[in-house]
KEBA-374469 format. One record per residue: x, y, z of N, C-alpha, C in turn. Coordinates in steps of 0.02 Angstrom, whole numbers, padded with zeros to 5 digits, always signed. Example, Ala and Ser with C-alpha at 12.3 -4.5 7.8 and 13.67 -1.06 7.14 Angstrom:
+00660-00284+00390+00615-00225+00390+00660-00165+00390;+00642-00112+00354+00684-00053+00357+00645+00002+00394;
END
This chain:
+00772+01184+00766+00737+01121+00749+00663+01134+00740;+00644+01114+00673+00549+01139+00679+00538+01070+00708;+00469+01094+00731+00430+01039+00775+00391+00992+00740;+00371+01001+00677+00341+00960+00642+00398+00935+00569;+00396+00893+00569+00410+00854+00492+00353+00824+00422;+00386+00834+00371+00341+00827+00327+00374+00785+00282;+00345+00727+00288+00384+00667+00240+00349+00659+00197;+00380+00656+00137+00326+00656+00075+00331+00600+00014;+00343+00531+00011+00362+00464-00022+00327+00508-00096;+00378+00490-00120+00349+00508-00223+00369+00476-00272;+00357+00460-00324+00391+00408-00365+00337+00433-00431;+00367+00454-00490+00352+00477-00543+00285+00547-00536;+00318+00609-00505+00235+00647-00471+00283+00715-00484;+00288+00720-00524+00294+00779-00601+00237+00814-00593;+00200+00806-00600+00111+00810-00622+00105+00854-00554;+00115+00798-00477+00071+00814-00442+00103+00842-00397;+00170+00815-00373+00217+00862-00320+00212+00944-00298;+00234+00953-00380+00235+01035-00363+00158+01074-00326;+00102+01036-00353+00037+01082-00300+00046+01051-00252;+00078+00989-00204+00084+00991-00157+00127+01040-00120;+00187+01047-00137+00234+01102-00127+00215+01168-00129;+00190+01173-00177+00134+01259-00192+00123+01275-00127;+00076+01216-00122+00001+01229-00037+00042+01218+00032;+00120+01192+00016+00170+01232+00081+00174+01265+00092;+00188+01297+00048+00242+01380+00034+00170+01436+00057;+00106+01413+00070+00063+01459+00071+00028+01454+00135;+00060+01421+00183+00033+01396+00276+00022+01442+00309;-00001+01467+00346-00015+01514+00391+00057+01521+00446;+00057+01473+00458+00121+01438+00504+00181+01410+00475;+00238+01445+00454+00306+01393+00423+00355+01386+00458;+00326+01341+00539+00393+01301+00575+00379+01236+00558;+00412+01224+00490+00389+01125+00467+00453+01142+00434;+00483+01068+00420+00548+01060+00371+00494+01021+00334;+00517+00994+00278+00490+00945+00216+00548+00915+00195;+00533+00843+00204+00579+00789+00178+00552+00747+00113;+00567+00751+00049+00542+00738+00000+00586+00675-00015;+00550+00595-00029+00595+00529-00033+00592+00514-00103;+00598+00513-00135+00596+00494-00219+00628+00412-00219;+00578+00386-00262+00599+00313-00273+00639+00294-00318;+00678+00336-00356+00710+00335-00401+00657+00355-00481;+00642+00404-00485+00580+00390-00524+00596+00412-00595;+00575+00401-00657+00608+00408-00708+00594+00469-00762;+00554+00505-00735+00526+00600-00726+00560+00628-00718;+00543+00686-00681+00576+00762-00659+00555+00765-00580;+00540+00715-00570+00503+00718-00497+00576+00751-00438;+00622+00734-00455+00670+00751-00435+00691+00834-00425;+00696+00835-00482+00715+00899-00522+00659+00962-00480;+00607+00935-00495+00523+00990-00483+00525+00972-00399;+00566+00953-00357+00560+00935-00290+00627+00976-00286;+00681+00994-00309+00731+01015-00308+00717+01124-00311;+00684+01104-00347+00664+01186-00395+00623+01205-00350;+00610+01170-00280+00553+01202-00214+00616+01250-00176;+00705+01254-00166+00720+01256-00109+00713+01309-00091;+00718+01377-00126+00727+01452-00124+00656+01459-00080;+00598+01442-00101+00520+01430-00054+00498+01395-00022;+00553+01359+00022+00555+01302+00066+00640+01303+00086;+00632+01337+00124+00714+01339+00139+00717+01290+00184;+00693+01257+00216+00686+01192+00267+00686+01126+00218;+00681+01142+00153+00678+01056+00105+00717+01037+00109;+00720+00944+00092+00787+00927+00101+00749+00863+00050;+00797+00830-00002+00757+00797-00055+00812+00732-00075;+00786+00672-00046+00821+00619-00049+00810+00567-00101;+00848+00529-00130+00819+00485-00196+00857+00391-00170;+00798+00369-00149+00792+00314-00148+00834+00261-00210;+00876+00218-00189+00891+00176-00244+00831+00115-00276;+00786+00119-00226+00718+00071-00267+00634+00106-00233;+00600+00072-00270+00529+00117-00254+00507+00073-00200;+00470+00100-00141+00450+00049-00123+00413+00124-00039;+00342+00092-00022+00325+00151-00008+00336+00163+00058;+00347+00112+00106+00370+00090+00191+00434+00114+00190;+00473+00106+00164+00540+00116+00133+00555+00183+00133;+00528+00220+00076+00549+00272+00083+00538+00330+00139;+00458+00306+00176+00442+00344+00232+00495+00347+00289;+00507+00273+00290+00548+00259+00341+00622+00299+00327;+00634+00308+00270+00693+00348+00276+00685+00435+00268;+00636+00437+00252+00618+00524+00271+00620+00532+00334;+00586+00469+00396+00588+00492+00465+00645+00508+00479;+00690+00448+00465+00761+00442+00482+00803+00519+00476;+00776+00545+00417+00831+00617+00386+00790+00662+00438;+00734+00669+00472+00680+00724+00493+00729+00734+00573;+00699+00811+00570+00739+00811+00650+00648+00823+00720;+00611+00831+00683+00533+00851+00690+00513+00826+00746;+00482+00827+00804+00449+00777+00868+00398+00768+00832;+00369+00785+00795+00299+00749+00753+00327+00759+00695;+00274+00694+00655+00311+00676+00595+00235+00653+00538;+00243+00678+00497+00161+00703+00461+00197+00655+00401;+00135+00597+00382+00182+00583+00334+00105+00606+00263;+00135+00612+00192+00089+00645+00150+00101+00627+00075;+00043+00590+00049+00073+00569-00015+00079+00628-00032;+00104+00621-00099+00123+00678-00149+00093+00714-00194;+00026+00670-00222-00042+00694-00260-00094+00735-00198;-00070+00751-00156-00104+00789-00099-00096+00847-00115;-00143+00904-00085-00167+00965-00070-00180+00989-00015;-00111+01028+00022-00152+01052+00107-00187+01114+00106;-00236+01137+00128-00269+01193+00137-00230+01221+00153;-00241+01297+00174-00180+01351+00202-00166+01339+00282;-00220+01337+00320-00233+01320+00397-00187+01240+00391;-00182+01192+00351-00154+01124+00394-00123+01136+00429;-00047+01156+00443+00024+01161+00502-00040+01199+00564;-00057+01249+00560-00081+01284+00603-00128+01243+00632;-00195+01220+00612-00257+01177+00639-00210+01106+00664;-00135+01072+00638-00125+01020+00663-00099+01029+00737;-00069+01084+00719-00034+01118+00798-00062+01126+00852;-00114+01146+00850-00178+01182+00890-00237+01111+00899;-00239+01051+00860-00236+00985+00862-00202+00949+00959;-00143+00945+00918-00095+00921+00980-00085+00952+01027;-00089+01041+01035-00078+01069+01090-00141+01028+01128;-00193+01026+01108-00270+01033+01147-00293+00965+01140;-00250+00910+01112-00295+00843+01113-00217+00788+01138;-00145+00806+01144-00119+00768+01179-00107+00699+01127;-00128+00698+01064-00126+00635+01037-00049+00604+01023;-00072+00547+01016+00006+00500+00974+00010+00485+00906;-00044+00470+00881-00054+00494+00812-00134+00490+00802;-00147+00541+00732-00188+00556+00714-00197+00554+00657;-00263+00572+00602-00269+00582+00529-00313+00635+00516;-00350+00671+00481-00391+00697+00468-00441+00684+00431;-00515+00725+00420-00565+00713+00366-00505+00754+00311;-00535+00736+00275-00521+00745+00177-00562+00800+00145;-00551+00833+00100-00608+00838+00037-00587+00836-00022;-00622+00816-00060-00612+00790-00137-00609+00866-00153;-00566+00860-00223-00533+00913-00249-00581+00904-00316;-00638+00911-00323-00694+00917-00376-00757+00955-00332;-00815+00948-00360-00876+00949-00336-00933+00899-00377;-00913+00860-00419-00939+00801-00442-00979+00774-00384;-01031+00753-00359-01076+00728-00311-01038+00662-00295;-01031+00619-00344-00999+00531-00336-00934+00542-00294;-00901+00586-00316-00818+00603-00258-00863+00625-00193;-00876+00684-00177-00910+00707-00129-00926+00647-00068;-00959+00609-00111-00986+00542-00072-00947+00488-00052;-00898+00473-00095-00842+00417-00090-00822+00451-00034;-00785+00520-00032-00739+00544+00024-00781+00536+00090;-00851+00558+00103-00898+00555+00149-00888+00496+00174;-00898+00454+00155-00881+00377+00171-00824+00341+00188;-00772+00360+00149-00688+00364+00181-00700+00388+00237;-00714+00436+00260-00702+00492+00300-00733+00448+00372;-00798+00425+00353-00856+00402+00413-00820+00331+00428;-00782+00301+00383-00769+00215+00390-00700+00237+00430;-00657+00275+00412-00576+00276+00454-00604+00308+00536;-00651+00343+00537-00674+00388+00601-00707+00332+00636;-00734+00312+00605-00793+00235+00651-00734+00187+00651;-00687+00163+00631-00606+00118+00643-00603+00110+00712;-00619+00185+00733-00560+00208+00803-00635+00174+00858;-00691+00192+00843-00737+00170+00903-00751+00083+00894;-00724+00062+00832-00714-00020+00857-00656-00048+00855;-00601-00012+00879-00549-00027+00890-00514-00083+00833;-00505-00045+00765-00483-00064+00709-00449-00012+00683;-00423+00051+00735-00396+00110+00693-00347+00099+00662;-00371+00156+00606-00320+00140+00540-00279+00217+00528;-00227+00244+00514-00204+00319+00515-00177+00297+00429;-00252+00313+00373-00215+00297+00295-00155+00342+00284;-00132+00296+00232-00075+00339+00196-00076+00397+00169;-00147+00428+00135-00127+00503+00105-00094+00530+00184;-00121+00524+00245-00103+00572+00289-00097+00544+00356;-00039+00552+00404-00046+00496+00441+00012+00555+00507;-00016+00597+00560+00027+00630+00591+00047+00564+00678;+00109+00591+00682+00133+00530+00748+00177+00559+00774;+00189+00544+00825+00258+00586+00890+00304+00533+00848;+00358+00576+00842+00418+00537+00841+00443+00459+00890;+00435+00487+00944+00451+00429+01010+00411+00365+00996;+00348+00382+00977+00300+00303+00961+00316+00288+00892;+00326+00326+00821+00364+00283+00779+00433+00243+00784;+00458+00290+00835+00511+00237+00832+00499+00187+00894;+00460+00169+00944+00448+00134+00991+00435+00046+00934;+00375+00092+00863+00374+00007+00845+00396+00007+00787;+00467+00034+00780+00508+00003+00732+00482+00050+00666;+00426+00096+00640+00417+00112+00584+00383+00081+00543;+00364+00092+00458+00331+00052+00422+00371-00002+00416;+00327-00054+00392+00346-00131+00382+00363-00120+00287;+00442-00127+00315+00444-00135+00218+00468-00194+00166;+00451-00234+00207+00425-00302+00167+00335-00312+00143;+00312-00248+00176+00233-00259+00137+00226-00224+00077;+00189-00218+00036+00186-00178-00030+00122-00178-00024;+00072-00181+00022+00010-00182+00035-00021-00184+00091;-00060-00122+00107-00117-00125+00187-00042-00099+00228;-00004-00078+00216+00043-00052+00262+00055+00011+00323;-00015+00044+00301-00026+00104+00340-00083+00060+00403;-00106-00001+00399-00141-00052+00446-00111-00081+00463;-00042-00103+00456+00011-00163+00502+00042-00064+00527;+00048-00035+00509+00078+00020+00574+00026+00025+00603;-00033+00053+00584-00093+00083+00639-00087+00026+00721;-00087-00054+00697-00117-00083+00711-00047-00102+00765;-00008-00098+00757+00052-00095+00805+00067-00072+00851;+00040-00011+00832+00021+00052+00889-00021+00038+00919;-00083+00022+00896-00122+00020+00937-00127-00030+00994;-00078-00096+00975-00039-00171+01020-00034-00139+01080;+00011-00082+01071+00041-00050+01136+00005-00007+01168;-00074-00013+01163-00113+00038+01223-00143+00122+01185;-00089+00107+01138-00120+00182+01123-00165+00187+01085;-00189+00242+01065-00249+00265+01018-00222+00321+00970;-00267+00309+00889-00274+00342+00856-00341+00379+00849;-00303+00450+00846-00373+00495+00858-00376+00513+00778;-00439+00551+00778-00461+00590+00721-00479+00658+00746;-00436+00693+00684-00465+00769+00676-00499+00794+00624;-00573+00810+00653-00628+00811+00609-00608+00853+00544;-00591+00926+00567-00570+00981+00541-00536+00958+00499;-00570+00956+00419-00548+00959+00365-00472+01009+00351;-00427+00973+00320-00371+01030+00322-00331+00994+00254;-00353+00953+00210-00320+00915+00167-00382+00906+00127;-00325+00883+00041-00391+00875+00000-00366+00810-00028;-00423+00785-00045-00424+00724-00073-00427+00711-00171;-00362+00673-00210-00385+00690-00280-00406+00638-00293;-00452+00676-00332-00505+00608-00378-00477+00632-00442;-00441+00667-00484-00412+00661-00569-00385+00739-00563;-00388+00789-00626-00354+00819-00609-00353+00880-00576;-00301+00912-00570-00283+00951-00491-00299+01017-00503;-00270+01067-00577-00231+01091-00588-00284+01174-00563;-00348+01179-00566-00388+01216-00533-00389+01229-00475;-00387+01151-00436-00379+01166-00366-00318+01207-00335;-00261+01189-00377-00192+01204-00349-00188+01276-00385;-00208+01298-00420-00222+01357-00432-00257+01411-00381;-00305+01382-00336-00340+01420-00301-00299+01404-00238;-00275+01362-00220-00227+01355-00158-00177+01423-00194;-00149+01406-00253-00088+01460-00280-00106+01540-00234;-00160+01570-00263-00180+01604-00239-00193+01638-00181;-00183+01557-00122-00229+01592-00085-00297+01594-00061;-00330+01573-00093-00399+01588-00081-00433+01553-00040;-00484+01561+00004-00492+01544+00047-00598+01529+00060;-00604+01559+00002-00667+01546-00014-00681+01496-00047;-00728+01470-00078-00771+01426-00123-00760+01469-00198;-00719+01426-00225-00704+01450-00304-00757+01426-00345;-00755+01477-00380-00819+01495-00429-00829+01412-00478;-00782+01373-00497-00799+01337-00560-00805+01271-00492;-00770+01219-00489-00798+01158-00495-00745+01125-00451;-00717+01170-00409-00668+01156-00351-00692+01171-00294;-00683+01133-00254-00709+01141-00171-00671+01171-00126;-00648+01241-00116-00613+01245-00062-00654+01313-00004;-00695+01295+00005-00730+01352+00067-00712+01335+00112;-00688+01400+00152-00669+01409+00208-00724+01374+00260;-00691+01341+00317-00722+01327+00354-00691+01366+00452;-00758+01349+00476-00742+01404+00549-00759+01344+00599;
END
C-alpha cells in the first residue's frame, strides 16, 4: 500500500496531463499510486493518461460518466488505498523533491491537511507577482482563521476526509472553501508548507515540462523558473 495518493480530476487536458505525469515519473521518492478521474472528456485525455502505465506502474485511470470537479475527486479518494491523499489539478507541474519535501512535511509537522507556496511556470514579472500574492493571501487565511487548502493542491489524512464526508458535489463553485471550511468546524487546522514544490501555469507549459523532462534542477536558461531551492 503506498502512503500517499495522488488524485488528479481532468476533463479535456491532452495539452496538459502528460507534463503533469512527466514530473511523476521524475520524484526523488516513488511510494505514491496516481489516480487519474476523467470527466468523460471528448480528447485523448484518456488515452495520454492511459499511455502513463509502463512509468507509473501504481496508475490507475477512471472515466467519470459526467464532469463535475467534487465529484470526480471524491471518487479518486474512494479508488485510493493512500493514508494521505494529495489532490492535483492536471495543468500542474511538481518539482522533482514534491513526494519527498511532502513526506518530510508530515513526518515533522503532524498536519491534517496542508497546501503549499506555488511558482509560476514563466518569469514574466506580472505572474511572478499574482503568484506572490496567491501565495501571501492563502498563508495569511490560516492566521485569521479563514483557511482555505485551493484546488491546484490540497494534501489531507485520509481519516479527516472522510470524517466530513469529502467534497460537496452539488457546488460547481468555491468548493475547495466549503471543504477547507468543514474541517476547520471540527477543531482542526490547515497548515502551510512554505517550501515551494509545485508550479503554477499562467499559459503555456511546454519549456517548463521540458526542463522537469530532464531533470534539471537549476534555473533554465530561457524564461522558465525552476531553481533549485535549499
Amino acid at each position: 500500500m503506498s502512503n500517499i495518493s495522488i488524485v488528479i480530476p481532468a476533463l479535456n487536458e491532452e495539452n496538459y496531463l502528460p507534463h503533469l505525469l512527466t514530473s511523476l515519473t521524475k520524484q526523488t521518492k516513488r511510494d505514491f499510486e496516481v489516480i487519474v478521474v476523467d470527466g468523460s472528456s471528448t480528447d485523448k485525455t484518456v488515452e495520454v493518461a492511459r499511455s502513463f502505465g509502463s512509468r507509473l506502474p501504481k496508475l490507475e485511470v477512471i472515466v467519470s460518466q459526467k464532469a463535475n470537479l467534487p465529484l470526480q475527486r471524491n471518487m479518486g479518494a474512494r479508488a485510493s488505498s493512500g493514508e494521505w491523499l494529495a489532490f492535483i489539478d492536471a495543468d500542474s507541474i511538481l518539482l522533482p523533491y514534491f513526494i519527498e519535501r511532502i513526506e518530510s512535511f508530515i513526518e515533522e509537522q503532524n498536519p491534517t491537511l496542508f497546501t503549499s507556496w506555488f511558482r509560476p511556470d514563466s518569469e514574466i514579472s506580472g505572474d511572478a507577482l499574482f503568484t506572490l500574492m496567491a501565495n501571501l493571501f492563502v498563508e495569511g487565511s490560516t492566521v485569521f482563521h479563514r483557511s482555505i487548502a485551493p484546488g491546484p493542491l490540497a494534501v489531507i489524512r485520509r481519516q479527516v476526509f472522510d470524517l466530513v464526508g469529502g467534497y460537496n458535489e452539488t457546488l460547481t463553485f468555491g468548493e475547495d472553501y466549503d471543504f477547507t471550511q468543514r474541517i476547520v468546524a471540527r477543531g482542526l487546522r490547515c497548515k502551510f508548507f512554505v517550501r515551494r514544490s509545485m508550479c503554477f501555469p499562467f499559459g503555456e507549459s511546454e519549456e517548463m515540462a521540458n526542463c522537469v523532462l530532464c531533470g534539471s534542477m537549476q534555473r533554465p536558461p530561457s524564461e522558465f523558473y525552476l531553481q533549485k531551492e535549499t
